[in-house]
N, C-alpha and C positions, 0 to 999 in steps of 0.2 A: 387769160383763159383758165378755167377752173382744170386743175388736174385731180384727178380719181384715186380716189384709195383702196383698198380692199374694205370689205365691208368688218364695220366695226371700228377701223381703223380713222376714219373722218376724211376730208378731204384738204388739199390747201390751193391757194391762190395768191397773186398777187394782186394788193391792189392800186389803185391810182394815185396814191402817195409815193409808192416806192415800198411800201413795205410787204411783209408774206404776212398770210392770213391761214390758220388753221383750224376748222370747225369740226365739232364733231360734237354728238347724239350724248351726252351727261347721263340718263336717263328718263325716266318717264314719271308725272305729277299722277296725282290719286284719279287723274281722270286720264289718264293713259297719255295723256298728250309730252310729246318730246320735250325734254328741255335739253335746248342747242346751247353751246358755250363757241368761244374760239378762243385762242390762243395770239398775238405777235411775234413778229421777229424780224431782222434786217435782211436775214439771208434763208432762203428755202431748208439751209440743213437744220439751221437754229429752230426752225418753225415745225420740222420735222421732229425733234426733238423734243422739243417744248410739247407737239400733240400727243408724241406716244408716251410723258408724263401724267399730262391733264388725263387720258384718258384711263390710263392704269388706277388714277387717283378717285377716277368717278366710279370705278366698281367697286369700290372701298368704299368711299366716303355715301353721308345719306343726302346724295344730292336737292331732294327735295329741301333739306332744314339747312344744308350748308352755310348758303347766305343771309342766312336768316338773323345773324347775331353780329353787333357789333362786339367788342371786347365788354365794352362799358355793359351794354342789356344782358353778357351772359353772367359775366360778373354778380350782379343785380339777381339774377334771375340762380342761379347755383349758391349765392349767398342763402335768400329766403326758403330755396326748396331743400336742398343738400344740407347745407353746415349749420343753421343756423337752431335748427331742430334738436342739435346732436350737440352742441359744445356748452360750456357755460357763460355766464351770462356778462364776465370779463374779457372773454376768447370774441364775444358778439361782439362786444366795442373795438377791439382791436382790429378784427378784421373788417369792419365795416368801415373803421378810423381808416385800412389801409386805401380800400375800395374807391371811398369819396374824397379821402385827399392827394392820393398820388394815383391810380391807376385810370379812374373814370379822367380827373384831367390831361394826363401825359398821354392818354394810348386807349381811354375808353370810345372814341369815334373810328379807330381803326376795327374794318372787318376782320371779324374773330378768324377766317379762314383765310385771311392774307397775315396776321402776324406772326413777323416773324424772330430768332433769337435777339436778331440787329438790336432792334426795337426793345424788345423787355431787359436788353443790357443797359442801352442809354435810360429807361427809364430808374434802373437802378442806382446809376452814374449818377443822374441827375436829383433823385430823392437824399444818397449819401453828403453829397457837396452844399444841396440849401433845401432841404425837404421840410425841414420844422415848421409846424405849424404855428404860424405867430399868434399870441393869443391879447395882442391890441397893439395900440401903434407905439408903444413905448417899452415895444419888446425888446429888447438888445439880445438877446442870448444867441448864442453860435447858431448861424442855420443848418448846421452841417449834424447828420446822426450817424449812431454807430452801427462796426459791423454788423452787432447781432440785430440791430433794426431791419438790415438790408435782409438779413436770412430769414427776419420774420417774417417779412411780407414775401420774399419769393418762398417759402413753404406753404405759405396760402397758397398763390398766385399756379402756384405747379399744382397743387390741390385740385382749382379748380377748371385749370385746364386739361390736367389729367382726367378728368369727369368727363370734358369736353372730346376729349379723344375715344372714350370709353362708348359713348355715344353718335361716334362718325361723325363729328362735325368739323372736325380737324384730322391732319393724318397722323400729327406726332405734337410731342409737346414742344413747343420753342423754349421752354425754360431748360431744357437739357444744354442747351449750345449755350449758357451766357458763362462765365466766369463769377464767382462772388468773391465779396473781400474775406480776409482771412479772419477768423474771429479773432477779438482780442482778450489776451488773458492778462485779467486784472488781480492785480496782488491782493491777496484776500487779508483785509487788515482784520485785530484782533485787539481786547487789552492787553496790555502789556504786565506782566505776574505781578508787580510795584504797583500798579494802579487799580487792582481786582478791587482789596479794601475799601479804599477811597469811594469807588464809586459805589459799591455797594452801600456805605456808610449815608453818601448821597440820597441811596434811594429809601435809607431806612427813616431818614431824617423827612422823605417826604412823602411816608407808609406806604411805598410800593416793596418794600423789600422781599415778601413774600412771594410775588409776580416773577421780578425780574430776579432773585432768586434761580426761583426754578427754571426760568430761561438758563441761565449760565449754566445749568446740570441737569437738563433732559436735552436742550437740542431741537424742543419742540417749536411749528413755526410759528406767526406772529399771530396767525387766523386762528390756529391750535390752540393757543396759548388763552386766548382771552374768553373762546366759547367754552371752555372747561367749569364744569358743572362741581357741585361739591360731589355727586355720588363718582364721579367721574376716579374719585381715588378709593382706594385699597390700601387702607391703615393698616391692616393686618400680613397683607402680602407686600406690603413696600412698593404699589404698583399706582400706577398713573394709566386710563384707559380712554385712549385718543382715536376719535370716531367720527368728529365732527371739526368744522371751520368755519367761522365767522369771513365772509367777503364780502366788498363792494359793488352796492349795483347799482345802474345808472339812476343820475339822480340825487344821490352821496348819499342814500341811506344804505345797510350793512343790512346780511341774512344771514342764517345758518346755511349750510350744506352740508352733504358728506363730503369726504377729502378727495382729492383729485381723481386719487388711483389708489383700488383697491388695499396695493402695501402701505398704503400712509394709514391705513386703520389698523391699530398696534395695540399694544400694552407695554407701559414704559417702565421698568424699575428709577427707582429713584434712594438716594441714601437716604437713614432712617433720619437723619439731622434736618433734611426737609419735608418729610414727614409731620415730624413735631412743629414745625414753624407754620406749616398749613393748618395742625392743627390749633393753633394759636391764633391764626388770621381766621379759622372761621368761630371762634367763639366771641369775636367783635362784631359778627352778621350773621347768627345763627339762624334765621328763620330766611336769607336769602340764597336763593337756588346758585347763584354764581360763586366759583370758587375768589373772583376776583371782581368784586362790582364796582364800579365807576364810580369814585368820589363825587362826581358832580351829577348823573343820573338815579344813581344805585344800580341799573343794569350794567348790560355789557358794556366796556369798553369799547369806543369807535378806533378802527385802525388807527386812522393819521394819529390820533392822541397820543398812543401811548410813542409814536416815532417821534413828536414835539417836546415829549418830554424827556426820551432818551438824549436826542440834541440838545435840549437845556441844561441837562447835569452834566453831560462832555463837557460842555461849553461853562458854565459854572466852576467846573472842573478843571479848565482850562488845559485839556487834552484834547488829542488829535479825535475828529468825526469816524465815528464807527455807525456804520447802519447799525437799525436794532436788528437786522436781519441776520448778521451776521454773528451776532452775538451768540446763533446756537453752534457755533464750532467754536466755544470754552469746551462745551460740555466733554469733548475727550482731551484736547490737548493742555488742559488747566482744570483738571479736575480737583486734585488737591489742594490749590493755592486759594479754588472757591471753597472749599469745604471750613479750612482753617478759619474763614473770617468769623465762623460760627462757634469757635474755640474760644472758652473765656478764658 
């Protein structure tokens, strides 16, 4: 026998399984018509409980659109309309990289208004332990990625569920309740002041010296480095003016941009001793616009190149692997030991 509630309240019942049943009025569709919900539970207080939830949760939430998304279509759909407008066009790949390889498979069929932190933990669990994309059957590499993979993707993921709440389709974000691994801090390797020479000797031996030079004494990034233009310097003032980046876009071909964020657009001093050696590198290409044009195109430099050829002269060199990334923290902590090599 159905028992009565106050009104608003819903009503509950038991029914012919043995279970309680608790219904109650969600709100009303663009045509005024009810939409009913109900609730379970084993016992009348649980059911009692569970209703005056659900129903607290329906004057909130936009009952109409609630059910309407699974993780996977909001995903999708917050991707195209939201972020994808607004980031650049590395930030695209990566989050879309996240979308279609871990999220749409672990937890995109689950309804968007039933996930919950449970859930966005194990799938985090489960992308750090074997998440790597294999990239054919004779991948061997660890399946397993790092901390900071697992934060990239839950700073999307919180992103776009955060949108999701913004919009009443959810009540709260379930990315708040997971845990994340700890980042890890990797030792920031460096040359070593013995081997500044050496390699610079390397690079002059194979006419990059002026390039990677001024790597080691501005600091400036990889992107910075190679879109630098000849007006781009100030002979006069000793200044380096970094405004632009060379990046990757799908596809493997490279474009200009501007730099990420606004303070990456600088003016860089530089000593006068690399001055002079630019000005020496560009009277071998005087009528080309690039401060450093690509031996094998004459334009700019393609990223990966100039990282294959820092790893060939390490390795030529038979020194420990330095990213070429890292190569721009010489420029304070070895600032002298580079300068000398320019000392006859």
């Amino acid at each position: 026998m159905t028992k009565k509630r106050a009104s608003g309240e819903g009503n509950i019942r038991k029914r012919k399984d043995g279970r309680w049943e608790g219904r109650y009025v969600a709100g009303h569709d663009e045509n005024g018509k009810a939409i009913r919900k109900n609730v379970l539970g084993r016992t009348q207080a649980e059911v009692r409980t569970k209703l005056k939830t659900a129903i607290e949760a329906s004057q909130t939430l936009d009952v109409t659109r609630a059910d309407e998304y699974t993780v996977g279509s909001w995903l999708t759909l917050w991707f195209e309309l939201y972020s994808k407008p607004n980031i650049r066009e590395a930030t695209q790949e990566r989050y879309w990289n996240h979308i279609r390889y871990h999220i749409i498979p672990e937890i995109g069929g689950v309804q968007l208004s039933k996930l919950t932190g449970r859930q966005v933990q194990k799938l985090y669990n489960d992308v750090r332990d074997h998440g790597r994309v294999k990239k054919g059957p004779n991948d061997r590499r660890d399946p397993s990625l790092s901390a900071s993979y697992i934060r990239s993707l839950h700073r999307m993921l919180h992103m776009a569920l955060e949108r999701a709440v913004k919009e009443r389709l959810i009540l709260r974000n379930p990315c708040d309740d997971v845990i994340l691994p700890k980042e890890e801090k990797k030792e920031m390797k460096i040359l070593k002041p013995e081997n500044i020479g050496a390699y610079l000797a390397e690079a002059e031996k194979r006419g990059v010296l002026p390039m990677f030079f001024l790597e080691l004494c501005s600091g400036l990034r990889k992107g910075e480095l190679i879109a630098l233009l000849w007006t781009d310097l100030d002979v006069e003032r000793q200044t380096i003016s970094v405004s632009k980046q060379a990046v990757r876009v799908k596809g493997g071909g490279v474009k200009v941009t501007t730099p990420k964020t606004a303070a990456s657009i600088r003016v860089e001093a530089i000593p006068k001793e690399v001055v002079d050696l630019l000005i020496a590198e560009h009277k071998k290409h005087p009528s080309n616009p690039y401060m450093f044009p690509s031996p094998v195109t004459g334009g700019m430099w393609y990223p990966d190149a100039v990282n294959r050829l820092n790893t060939k002269m390490l390795q030529v060199l038979g020194m420990e692997h330095i990213r070429f990334h890292d190569l721009r923290h010489h420029c304070v902590k070895q600032k002298t030991k580079i300068l000398e090599f320019l000392v006859p």
